[in-house]
N, C-alpha and C positions, 0 to 999 in steps of 0.2 A: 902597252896601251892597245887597245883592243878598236880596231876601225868596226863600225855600224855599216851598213846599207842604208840606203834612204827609205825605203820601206820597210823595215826590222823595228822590232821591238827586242831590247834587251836590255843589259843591265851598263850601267857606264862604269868608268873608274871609281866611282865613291857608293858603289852598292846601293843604288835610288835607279828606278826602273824608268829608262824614258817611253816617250809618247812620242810618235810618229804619225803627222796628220795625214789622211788618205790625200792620193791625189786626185783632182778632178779631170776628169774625162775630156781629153780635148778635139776628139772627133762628134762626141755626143749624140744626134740623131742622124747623122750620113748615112746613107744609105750604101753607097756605091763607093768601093776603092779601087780609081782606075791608075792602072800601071803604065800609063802615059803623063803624068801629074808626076814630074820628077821634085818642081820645086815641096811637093806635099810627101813624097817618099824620102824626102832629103832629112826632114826631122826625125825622121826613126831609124838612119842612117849614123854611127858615129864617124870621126874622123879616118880612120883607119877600114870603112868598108864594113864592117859588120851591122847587124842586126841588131837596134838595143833590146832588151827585155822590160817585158811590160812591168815590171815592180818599177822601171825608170819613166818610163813614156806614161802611163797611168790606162792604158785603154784593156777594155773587157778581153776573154780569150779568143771570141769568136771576131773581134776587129786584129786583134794580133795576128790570127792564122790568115785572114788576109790581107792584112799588110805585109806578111811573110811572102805571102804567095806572090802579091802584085811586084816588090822588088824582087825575087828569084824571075819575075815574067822579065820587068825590063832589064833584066842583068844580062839575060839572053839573045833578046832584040838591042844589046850593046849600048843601053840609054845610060845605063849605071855603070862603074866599072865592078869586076870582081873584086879587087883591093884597090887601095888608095896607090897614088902614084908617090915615088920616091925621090924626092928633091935633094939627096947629098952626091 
C-alpha cells in the first residue's frame, strides 16, 4: 500500500487518480516575521524540533525562507531549543 503526502497527487490502490485540495495560506498578508513570536514560530515547528516543509504548512516560498530564517534566529538567542527535550 502505497502512503500519499498531503499535497501529492497520485494514483491510490484501485488505479482512479486522487485530488489533493490546495492549502490555504495561513499567514496570508503579514508582512513581517518576527523571531521573537515563539508562540507563532511554534506552528511551523514539529514535535521533535524540526522545520515542517511548506507542501505541510501551505505558505508561499518567500514566507518559508523566512520563517526558516526567524526560527534558525531565535534557536540562537536560546528562545527555541535545537531538538526537543527527551522524556524517557
Amino acid at each position: 500500500m502505497s502512503n500519499i503526502f498531503p499535497m501529492q497527487t497520485g494514483v491510490n490502490t484501485k488505479g482512479k487518480k486522487t485530488v489533493v485540495k490546495k492549502k490555504h495560506n495561513p499567514i496570508k498578508g503579514r508582512k513581517a516575521i518576527d523571531h521573537l513570536d515563539i508562540k507563532f514560530l511554534g506552528r511551523y515547528i514539529n514535535d521533535q524540533g524540526k522545520i515542517l516543509p511548506r507542501r505541510i504548512t501551505g505558505v508561499t516560498a518567500t514566507q518559508q525562507k523566512a520563517i526558516a530564517r526567524a526560527i534558525k534566529h531565535s534557536r540562537h538567542l536560546a528562545l527555541i531549543p535545537f531538538v526537543a527535550s527527551d522524556l524517557s
